[in-house]
GUMAR-300230 format. One record per residue (C-alpha): residue in three letters; x, y, z. Coordinates in nm, 3 decimals, m for minus. Layout:
<atoms>
res->ALA; east->X; north->Y; up->Z
...
</atoms>
This chain:
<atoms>
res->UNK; east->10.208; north->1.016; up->8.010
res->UNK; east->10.396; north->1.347; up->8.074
res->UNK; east->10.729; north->1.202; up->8.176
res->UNK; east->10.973; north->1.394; up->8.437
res->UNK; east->11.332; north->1.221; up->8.468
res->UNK; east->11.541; north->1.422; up->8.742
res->UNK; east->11.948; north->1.423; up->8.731
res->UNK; east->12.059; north->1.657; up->8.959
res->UNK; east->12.405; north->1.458; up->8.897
res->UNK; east->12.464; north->1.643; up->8.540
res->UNK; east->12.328; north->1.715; up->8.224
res->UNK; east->12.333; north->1.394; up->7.967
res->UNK; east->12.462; north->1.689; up->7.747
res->UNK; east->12.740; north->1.768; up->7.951
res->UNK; east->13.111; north->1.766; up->7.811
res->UNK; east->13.235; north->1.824; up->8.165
res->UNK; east->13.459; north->1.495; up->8.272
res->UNK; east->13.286; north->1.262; up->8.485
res->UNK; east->12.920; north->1.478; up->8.475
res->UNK; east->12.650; north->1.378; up->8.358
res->UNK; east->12.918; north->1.180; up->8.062
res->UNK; east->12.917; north->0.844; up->8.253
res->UNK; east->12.677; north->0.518; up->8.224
res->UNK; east->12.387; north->0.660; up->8.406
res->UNK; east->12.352; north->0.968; up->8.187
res->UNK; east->12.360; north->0.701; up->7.838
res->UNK; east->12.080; north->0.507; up->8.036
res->UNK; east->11.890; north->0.813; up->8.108
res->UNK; east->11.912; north->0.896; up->7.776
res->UNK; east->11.837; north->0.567; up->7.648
res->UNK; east->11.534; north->0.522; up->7.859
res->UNK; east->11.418; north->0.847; up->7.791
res->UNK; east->11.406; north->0.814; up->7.387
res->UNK; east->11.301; north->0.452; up->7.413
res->UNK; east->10.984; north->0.622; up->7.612
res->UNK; east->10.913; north->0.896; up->7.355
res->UNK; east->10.907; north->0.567; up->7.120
res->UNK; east->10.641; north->0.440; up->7.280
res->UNK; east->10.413; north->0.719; up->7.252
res->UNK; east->10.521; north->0.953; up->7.641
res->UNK; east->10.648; north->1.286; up->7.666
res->UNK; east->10.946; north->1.308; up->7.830
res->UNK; east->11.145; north->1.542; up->7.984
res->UNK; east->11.483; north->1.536; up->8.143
res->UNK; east->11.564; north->1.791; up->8.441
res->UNK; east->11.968; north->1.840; up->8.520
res->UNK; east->12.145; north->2.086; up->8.693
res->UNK; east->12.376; north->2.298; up->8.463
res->UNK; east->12.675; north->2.219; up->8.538
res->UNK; east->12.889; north->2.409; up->8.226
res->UNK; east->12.809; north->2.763; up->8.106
res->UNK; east->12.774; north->2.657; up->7.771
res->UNK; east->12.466; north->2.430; up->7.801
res->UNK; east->12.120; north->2.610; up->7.674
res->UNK; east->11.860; north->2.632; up->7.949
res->UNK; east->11.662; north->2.370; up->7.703
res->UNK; east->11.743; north->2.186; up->7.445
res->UNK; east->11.534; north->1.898; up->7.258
res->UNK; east->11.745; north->1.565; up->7.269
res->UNK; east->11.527; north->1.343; up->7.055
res->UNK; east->11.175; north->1.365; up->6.907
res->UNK; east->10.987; north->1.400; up->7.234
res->UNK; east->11.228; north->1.410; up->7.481
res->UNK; east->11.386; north->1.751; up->7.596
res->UNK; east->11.619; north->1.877; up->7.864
res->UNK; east->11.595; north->2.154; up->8.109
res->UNK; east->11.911; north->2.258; up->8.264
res->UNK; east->11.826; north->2.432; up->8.637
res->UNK; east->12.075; north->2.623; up->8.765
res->UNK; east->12.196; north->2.538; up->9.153
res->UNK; east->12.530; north->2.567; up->9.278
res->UNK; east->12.800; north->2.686; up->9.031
res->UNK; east->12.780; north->2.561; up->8.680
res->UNK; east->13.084; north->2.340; up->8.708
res->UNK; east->13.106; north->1.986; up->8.778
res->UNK; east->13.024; north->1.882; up->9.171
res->UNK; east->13.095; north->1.535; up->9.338
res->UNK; east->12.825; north->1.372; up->9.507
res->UNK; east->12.870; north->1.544; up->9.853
res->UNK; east->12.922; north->1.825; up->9.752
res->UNK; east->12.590; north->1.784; up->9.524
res->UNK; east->12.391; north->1.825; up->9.892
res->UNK; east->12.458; north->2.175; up->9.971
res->UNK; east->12.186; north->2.271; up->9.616
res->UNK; east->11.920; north->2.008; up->9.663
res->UNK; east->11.713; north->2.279; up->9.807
res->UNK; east->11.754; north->2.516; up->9.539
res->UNK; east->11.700; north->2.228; up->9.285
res->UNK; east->11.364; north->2.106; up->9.446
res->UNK; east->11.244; north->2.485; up->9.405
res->UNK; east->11.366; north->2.527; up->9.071
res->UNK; east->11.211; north->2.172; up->8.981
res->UNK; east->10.876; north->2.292; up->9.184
res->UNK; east->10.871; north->2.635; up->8.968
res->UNK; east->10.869; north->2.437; up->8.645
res->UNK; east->10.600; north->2.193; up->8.793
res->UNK; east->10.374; north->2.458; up->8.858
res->UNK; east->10.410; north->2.609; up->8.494
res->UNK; east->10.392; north->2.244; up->8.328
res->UNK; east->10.331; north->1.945; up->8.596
res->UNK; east->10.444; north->1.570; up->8.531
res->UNK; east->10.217; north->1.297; up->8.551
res->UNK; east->10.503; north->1.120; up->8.715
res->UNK; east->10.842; north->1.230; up->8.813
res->UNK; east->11.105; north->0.949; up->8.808
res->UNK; east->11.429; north->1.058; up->9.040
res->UNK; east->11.772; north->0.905; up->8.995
res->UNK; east->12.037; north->0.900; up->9.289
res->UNK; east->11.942; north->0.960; up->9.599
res->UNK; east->12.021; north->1.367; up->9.588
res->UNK; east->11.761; north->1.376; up->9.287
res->UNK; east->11.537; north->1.183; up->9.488
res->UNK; east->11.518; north->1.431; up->9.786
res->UNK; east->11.499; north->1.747; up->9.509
res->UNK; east->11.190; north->1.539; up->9.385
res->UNK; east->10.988; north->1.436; up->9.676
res->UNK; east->11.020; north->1.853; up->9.809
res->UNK; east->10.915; north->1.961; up->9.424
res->UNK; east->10.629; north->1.682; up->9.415
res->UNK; east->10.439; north->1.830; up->9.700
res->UNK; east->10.165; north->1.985; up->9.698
res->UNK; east->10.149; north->1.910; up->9.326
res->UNK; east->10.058; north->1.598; up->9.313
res->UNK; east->10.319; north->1.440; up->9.143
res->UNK; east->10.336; north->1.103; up->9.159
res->UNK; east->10.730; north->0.969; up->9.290
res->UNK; east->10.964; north->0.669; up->9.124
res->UNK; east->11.251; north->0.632; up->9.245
res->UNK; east->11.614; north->0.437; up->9.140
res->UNK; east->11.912; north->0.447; up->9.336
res->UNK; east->12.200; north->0.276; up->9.080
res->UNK; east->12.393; north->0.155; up->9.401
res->UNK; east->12.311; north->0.174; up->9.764
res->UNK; east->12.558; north->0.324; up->10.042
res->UNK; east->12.416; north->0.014; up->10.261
res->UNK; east->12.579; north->m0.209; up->9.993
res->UNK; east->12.875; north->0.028; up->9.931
res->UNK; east->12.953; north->m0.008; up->10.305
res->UNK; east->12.873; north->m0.413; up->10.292
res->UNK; east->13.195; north->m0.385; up->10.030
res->UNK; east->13.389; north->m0.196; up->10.220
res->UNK; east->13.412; north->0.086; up->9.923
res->UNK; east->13.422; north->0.445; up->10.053
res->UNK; east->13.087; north->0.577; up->10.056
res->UNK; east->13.009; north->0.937; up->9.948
res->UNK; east->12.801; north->1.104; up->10.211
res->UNK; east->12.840; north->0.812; up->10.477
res->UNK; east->12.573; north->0.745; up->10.746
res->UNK; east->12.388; north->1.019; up->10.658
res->UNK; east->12.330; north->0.895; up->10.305
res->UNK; east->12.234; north->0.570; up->10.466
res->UNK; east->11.940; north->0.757; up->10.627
res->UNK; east->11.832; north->0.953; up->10.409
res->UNK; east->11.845; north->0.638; up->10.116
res->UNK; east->11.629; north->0.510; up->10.339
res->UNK; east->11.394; north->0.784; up->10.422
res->UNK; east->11.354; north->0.848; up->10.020
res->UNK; east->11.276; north->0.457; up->9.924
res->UNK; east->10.993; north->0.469; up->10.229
res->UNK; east->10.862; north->0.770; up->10.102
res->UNK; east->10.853; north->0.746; up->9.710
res->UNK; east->10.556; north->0.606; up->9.569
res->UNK; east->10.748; north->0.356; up->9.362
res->UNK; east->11.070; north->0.268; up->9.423
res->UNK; east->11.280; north->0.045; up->9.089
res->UNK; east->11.510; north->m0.205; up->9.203
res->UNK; east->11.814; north->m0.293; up->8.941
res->UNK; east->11.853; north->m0.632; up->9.052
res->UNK; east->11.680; north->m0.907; up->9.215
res->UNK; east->11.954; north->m0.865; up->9.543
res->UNK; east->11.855; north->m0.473; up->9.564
res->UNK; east->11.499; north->m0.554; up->9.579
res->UNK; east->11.545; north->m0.783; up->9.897
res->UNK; east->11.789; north->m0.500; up->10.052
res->UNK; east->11.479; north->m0.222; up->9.981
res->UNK; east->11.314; north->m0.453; up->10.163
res->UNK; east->11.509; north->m0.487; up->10.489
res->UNK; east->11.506; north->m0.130; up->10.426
res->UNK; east->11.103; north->m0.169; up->10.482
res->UNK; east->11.009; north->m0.063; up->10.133
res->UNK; east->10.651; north->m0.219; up->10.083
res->UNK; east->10.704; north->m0.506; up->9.838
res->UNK; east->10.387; north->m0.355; up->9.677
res->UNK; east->10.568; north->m0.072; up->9.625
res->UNK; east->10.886; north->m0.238; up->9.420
res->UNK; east->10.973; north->m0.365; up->9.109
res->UNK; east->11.285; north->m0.495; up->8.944
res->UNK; east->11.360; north->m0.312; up->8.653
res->UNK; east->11.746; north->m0.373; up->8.496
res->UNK; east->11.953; north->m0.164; up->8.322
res->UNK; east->11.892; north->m0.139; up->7.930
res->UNK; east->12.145; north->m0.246; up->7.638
res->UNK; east->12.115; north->m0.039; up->7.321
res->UNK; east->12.103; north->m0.365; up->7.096
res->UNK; east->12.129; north->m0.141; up->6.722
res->UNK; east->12.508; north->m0.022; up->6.891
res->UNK; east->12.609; north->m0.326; up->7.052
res->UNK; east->12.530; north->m0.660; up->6.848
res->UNK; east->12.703; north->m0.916; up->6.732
res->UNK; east->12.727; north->m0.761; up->6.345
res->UNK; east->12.966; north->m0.505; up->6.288
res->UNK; east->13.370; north->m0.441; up->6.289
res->UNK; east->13.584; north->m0.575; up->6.476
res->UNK; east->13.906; north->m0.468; up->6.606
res->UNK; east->14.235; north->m0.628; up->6.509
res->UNK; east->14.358; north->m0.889; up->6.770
res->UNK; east->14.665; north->m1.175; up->6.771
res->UNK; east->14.592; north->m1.553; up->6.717
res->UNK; east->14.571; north->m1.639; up->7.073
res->UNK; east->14.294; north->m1.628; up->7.231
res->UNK; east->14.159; north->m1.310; up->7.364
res->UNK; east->14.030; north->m1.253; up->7.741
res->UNK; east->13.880; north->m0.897; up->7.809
res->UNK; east->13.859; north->m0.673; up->8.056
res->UNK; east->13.689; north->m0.352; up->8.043
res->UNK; east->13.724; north->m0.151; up->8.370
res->UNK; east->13.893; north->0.184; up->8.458
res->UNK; east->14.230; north->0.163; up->8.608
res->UNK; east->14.153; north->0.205; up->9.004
res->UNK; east->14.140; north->m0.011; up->9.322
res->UNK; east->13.825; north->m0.239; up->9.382
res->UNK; east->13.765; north->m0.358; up->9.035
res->UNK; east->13.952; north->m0.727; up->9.096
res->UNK; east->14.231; north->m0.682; up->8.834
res->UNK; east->14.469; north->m0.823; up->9.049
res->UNK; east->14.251; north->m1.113; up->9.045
res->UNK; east->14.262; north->m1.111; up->8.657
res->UNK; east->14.653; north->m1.110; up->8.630
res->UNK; east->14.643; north->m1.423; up->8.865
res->UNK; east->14.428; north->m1.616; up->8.682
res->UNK; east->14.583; north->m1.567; up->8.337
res->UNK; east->14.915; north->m1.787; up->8.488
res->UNK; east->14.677; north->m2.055; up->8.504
res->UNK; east->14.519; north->m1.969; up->8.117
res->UNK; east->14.870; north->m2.075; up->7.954
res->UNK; east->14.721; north->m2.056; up->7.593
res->UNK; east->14.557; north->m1.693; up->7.644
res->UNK; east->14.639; north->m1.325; up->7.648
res->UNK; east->14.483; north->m1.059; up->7.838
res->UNK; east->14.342; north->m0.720; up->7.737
res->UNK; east->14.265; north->m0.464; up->7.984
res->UNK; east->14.045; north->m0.190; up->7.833
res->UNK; east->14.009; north->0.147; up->8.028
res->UNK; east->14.162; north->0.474; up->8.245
res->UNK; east->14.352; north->0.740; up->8.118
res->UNK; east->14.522; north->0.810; up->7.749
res->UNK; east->14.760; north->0.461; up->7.681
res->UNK; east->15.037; north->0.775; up->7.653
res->UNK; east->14.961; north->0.805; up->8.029
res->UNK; east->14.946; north->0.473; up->8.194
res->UNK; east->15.277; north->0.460; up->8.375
res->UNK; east->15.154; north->0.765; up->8.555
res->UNK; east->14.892; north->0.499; up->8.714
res->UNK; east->14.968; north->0.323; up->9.051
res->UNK; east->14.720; north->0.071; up->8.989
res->UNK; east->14.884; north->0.013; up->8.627
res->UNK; east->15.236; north->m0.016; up->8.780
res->UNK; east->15.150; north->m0.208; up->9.040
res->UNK; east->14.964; north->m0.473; up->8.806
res->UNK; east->15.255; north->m0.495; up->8.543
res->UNK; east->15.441; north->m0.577; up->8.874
res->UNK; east->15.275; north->m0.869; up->8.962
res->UNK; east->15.223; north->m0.922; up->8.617
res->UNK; east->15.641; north->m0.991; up->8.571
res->UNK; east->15.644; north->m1.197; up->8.952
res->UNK; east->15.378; north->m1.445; up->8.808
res->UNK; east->15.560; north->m1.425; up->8.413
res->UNK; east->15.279; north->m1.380; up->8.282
res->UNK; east->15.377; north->m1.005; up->8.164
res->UNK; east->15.411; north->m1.093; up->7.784
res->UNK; east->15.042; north->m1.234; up->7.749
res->UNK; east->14.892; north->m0.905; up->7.915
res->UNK; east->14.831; north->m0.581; up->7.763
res->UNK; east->14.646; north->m0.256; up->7.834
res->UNK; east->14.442; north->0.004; up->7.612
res->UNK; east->14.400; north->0.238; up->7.779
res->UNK; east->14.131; north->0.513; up->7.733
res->UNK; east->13.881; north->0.354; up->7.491
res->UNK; east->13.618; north->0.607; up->7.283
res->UNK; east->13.256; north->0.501; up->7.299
res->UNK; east->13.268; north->0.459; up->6.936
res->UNK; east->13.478; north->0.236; up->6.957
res->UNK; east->13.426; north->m0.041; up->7.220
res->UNK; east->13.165; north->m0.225; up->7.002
res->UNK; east->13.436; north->m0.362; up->6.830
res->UNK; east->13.670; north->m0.421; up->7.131
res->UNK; east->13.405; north->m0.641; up->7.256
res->UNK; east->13.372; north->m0.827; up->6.992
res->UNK; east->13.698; north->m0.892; up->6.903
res->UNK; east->13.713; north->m1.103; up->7.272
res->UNK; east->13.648; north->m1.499; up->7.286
res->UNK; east->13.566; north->m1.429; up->7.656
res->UNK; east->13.476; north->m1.122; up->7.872
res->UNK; east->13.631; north->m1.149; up->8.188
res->UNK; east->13.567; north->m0.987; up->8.539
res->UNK; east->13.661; north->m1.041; up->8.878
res->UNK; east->13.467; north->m0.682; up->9.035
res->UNK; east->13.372; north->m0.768; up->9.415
res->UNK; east->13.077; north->m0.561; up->9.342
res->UNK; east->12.899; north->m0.449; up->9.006
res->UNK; east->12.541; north->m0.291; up->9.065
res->UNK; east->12.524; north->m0.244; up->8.668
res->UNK; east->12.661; north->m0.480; up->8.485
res->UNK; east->12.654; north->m0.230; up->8.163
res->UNK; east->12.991; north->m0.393; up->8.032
res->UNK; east->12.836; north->m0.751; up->8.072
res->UNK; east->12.543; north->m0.641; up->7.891
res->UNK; east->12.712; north->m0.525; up->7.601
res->UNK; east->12.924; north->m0.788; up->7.590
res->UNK; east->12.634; north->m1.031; up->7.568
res->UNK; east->12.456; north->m0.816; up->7.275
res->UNK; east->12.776; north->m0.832; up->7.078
res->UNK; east->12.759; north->m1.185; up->7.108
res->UNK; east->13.057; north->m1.260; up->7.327
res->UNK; east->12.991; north->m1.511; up->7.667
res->UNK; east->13.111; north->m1.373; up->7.957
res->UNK; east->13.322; north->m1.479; up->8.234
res->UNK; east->13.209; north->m1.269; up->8.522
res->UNK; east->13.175; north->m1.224; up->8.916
res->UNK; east->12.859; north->m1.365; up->9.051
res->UNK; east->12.759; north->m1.053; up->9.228
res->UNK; east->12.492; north->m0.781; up->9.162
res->UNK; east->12.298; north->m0.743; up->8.835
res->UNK; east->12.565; north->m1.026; up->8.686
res->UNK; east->12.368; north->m1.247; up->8.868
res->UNK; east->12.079; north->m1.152; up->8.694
res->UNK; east->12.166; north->m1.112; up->8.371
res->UNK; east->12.461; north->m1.420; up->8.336
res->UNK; east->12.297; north->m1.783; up->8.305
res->UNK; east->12.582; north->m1.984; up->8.436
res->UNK; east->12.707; north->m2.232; up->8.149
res->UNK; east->12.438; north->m2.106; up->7.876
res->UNK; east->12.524; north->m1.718; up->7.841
res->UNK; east->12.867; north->m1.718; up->8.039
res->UNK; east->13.045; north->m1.873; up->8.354
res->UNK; east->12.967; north->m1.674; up->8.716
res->UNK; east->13.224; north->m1.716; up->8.939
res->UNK; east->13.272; north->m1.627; up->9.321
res->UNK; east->13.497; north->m1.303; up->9.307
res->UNK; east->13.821; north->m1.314; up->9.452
res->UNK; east->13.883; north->m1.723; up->9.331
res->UNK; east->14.175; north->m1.682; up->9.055
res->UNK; east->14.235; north->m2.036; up->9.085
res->UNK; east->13.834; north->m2.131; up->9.003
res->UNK; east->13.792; north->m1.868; up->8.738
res->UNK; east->14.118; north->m1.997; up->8.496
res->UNK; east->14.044; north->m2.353; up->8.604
res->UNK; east->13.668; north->m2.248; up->8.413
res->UNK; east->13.813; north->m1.999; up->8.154
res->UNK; east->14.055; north->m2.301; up->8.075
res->UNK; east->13.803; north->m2.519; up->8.024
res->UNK; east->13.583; north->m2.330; up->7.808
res->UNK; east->13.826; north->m2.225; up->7.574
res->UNK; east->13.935; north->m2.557; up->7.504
res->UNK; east->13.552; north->m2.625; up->7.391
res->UNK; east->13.513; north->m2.392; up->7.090
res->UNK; east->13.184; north->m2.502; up->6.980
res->UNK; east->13.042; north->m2.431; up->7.336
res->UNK; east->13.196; north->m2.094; up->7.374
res->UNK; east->13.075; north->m2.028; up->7.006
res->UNK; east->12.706; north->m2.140; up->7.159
res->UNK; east->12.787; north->m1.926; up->7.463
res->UNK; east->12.797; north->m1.594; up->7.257
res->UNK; east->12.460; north->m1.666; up->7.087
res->UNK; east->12.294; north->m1.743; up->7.327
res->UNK; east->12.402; north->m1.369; up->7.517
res->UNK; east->12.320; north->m1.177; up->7.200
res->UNK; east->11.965; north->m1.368; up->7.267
res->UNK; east->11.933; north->m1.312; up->7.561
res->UNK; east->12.078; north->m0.962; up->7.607
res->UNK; east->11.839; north->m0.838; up->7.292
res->UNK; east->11.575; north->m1.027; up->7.375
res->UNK; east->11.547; north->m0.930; up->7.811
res->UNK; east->11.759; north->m0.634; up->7.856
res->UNK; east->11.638; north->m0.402; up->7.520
res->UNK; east->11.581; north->m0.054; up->7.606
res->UNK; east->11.213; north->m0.074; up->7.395
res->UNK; east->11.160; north->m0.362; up->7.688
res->UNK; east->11.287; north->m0.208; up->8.013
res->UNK; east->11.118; north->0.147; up->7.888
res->UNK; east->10.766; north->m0.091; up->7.879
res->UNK; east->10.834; north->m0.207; up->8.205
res->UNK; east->10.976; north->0.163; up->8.375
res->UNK; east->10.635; north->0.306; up->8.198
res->UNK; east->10.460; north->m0.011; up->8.317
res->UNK; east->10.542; north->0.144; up->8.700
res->UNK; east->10.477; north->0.447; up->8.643
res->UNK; east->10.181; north->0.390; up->8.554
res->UNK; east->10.076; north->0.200; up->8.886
res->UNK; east->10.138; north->0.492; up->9.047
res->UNK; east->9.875; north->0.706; up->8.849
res->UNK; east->9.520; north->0.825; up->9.023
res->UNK; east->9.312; north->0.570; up->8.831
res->UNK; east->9.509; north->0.286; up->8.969
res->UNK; east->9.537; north->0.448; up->9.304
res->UNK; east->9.246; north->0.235; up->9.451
res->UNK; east->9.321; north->m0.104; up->9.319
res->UNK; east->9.683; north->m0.036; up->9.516
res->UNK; east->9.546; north->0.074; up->9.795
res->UNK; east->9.351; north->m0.262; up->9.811
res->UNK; east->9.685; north->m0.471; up->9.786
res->UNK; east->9.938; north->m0.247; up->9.963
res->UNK; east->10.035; north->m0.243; up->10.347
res->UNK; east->10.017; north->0.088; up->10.523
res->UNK; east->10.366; north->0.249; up->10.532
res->UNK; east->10.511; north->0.292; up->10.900
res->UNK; east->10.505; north->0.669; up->10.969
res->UNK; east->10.872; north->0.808; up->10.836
res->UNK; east->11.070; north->0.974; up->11.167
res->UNK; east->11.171; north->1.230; up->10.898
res->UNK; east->10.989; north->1.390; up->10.605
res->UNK; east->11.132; north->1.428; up->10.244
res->UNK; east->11.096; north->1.786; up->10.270
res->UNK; east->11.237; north->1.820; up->10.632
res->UNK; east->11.550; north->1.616; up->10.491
res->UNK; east->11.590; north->1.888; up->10.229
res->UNK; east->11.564; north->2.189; up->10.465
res->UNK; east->11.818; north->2.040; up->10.640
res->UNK; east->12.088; north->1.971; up->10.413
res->UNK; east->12.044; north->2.370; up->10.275
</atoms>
């Protein structure tokens, strides 16, 4: 198949902070060369969003990336990401009429809209992935970028996309309240590069206590707080927590004052610690220099850090929300545990640790699990799997099993005229 991933959010070749540098951009990447593996030919569209990228550039045997230009070529939050879908759906429609996709797979819902306006009249066949809903943003009471509107048009894009990927079994059941066609979804996770994250390699120097991570960046909503609490109640432990600016910089950090704070009310200061900034290259070892992963997130649509946790072999000790859910098998790969329970999670943490030979059976069981369900070569033969559901010659067979979609009060294209 001829493959079209669209990122209006940023090129995966970006150097700009926080574009296109982030998780999604790696699993973009990921997926895309795990594709080209498998015999597709893929091709990335981003917006430029530096001066210095090329206008193409080939990533990996069969995979390239072409870098439109709409807006500025500087970095753009999400909302402000609306006022160029227009002029990204034409540039994406130019290219389609010079070399057209079998099957054009948007992610976010701001690539989805510059994707549906491209795809018509082309007949380009539309998969869409969100990452995380506003609907479920809102549930958590976390701002949400773009607000109502985002809501509607979320909605508008999953009813109107031929195929629509769910991450986890709990988005799946909200595209369907949505009224996504359950013909018309399929749960695909996110991907673990297993050859980076396993449990063979270095691993970085650590004390004789045991070690609880935490990898998370240094802001409100991630359940720190939650963390620090618990660790009074894990007497025998210390506590790492990996992430946010430079170490140099930390006491610039509210959040980082304002844990060390509780930290010294509960006496528990002495057993915590924090990194800091950690490199890529450098948290396969971090990882597995933990007994125990540990996270207390109210809400985690991507579970990337549990996943990579679990390849490199160490059991996890996680919230039972989102793709956790999915991925964790409670007391075989890791404990879940209801967020916001300090009390329940060290009570659990406590007992584990105290059980070596089950958390040692704990870890291999993740790195078997984690290699052998969340593999990128796997989740790229399920994506391609979808994609190719969507194609002509399986058009009638899916026409046979799929209920007619309600008439949309808005088109895709409409939607894009009006955010221009």
């Amino acid at each position: 198949m001829r493959i079209a991933l669209v990122a209006q959010h940023g090129s995966p070749l970006s150097t700009a902070p926080g574009a296109g540098t982030g998780a999604q951009a790696a699993a973009m990447t990921s997926l895309a060369r795990a594709l080209a593996e498998q015999g597709h030919r893929t091709t990335i569209y981003a917006r430029k969003d530096s001066r210095d990228l090329p206008g193409s550039a080939i990533l990996a045997r069969g995979v390239t990336v072409e870098h439109l230009t709409a807006g500025p070529p500087t970095p753009l939050s999400e909302d402000k990401l609306t006022k160029h879908v227009s002029e990204f759906g034409d540039k994406l429609a130019g290219r389609w009429n010079r070399a057209r996709p079998d099957v054009a797979h948007a992610h976010s819902w701001t690539s989805g809209l510059a994707a549906l306006a491209a795809a018509r009249e082309r007949d380009v066949r539309v998969v869409q992935s969100f990452g995380s809903l506003a609907v479920t943003e809102q549930r958590h009471r976390m701002p949400v970028a773009g607000g109502a509107a985002r809501i509607r048009l979320e909605t508008c894009i999953a009813r109107s996309a031929d195929a629509v990927l769910a991450g986890t079994s709990a988005q799946a059941s909200e595209f369907i309240r949505m009224g996504v066609p359950r013909a018309a979804l399929t749960v695909v996770p996110a991907g673990v590069d297993t050859d980076r994250f396993s449990p063979d390699g270095p691993v970085a120097d650590r004390g004789p206590r045991p070690r609880l991570l935490a990898v998370a960046p240094l802001v409100g909503g991630q359940g720190l707080e939650v963390l620090v609490r618990m660790l009074s109640g894990v007497p025998e432990a210390d506590l790492m927590i990996a992430g946010g600016p430079p170490q140099m910089q930390l006491r610039n950090q509210k959040v980082y004052r304002d844990l060390m704070r509780l930290a010294r009310s509960l006496g528990v200061h002495t057993r915590l610690s924090f990194t800091g900034e950690v490199s890529p290259a450098d948290l396969p070892a971090l990882l597995r220099s933990a007994d125990l992963l540990v996270s207390a997130a109210p809400y985690d649509p991507y579970g990337v850090i549990t996943l990579a946790a679990m390849a490199c072999g160490t059991p996890v000790a996680v919230s039972a929300v989102g793709s956790n859910r999915d991925a964790v098998l409670d007391e075989t790969t890791g404990l879940l545990v209801a967020p916001g329970r300090p009390g329940l999670l060290a009570q659990r943490v406590r007992r584990l640790l105290a059980a070596p030979m089950r958390l040692e059976a704990f870890g291999i069981a993740a790195a078997d699990r984690a290699g052998a369900r969340y593999s990128w070569d796997r989740i790229a033969r399920e994506t391609a799997a979808a994609y190719e559901r969507c194609l002509p010659s399986s058009a009638a067979v899916a026409q046979a099993d799929q209920p007619e979609r309600e008439p949309e009060p808005e088109a895709a294209g409409d939607l894009v005229a009006a955010l221009a």
